[in-house]
N, C-alpha and C positions, 0 to 999 in steps of 0.2 A: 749350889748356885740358884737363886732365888727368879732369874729372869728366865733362865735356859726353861722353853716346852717341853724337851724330853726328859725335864726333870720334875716337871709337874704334870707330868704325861705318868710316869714312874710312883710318885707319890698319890696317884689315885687323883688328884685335883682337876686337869684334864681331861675326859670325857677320851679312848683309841681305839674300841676296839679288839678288846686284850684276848691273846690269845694262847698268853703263858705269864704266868708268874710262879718264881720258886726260887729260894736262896736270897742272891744279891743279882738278880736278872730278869728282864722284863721285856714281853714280847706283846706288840701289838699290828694289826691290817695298816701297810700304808696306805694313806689317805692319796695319791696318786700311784697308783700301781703301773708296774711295767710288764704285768704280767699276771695272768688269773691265779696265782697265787704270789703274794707279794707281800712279806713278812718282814717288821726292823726288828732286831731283838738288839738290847740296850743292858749298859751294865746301870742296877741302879744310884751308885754313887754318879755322881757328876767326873765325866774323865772329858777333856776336852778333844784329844785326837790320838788316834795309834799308836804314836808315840811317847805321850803320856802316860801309857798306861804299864807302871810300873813291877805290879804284882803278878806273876804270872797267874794264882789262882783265878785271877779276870776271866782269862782267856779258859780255862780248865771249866769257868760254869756256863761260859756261853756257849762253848760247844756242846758241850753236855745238855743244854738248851736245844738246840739246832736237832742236834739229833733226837732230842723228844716230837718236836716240830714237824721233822719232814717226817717221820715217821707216823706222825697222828694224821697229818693230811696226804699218805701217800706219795708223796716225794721220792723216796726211798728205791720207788718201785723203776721208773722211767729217768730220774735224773733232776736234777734243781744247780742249781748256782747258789756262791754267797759271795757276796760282794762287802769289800770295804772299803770307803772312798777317805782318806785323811788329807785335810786341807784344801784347801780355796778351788788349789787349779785341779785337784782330782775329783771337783764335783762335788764337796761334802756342804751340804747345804744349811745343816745344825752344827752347831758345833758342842756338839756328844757324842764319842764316840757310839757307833752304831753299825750291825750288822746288815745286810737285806737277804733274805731268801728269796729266790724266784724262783718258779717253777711252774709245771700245770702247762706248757707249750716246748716246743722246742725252742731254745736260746740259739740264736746264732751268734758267730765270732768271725772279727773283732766285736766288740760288743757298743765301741762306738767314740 
């Protein structure tokens, strides 16, 4: 998809932050964080929402991601969150599918 950010966020065209790339997956610093560490990680193909996304190898590399992630910036150690928001009313504010890491503070729950 030619318009979607996090597809030219992904293709290097976009300027993020990058704090992982490997395979079909792509991790950069949100640019509003909710938390001293606050990571999206992205499948690179264009998937529109959760639901979308057919293949299960998707999900097999982005976690495989995630845990490269928390692991390189100590996550691992105290606790992190991943969040997925799919759709309007759950908050998803791109519509690419996308993961968030947070971490680095204590999360409270509900989370809001």
């Amino acid at each position: 998809m030619n318009d979607c950010i996090f597809c030219g966020i992904a293709r290097g065209v976009i300027e993020s932050g990058k704090v992982y790339s490997g395979g079909d997956v792509f991790a950069f610093n949100d640019i509003n964080p909710q938390a001293p560490v606050h990571i999206v990680v992205i499948p690179s193909q264009h998937i529109a929402k959760l639901e979308d996304a057919k293949d299960p190898a998707v999900f097999s590399q982005i976690f495989k991601a995630i845990d490269i992630i928390v692991k390189e910036k100590g996550l691992d150690k105290n606790g992190y969150r991943v969040v997925v928001n799919s759709g309007r009313d759950a908050g998803q504010a791109v519509p690419h599918l996308h993961f968030h890491i947070l971490g680095g503070r204590t999360l409270n729950w509900p989370p809001g």
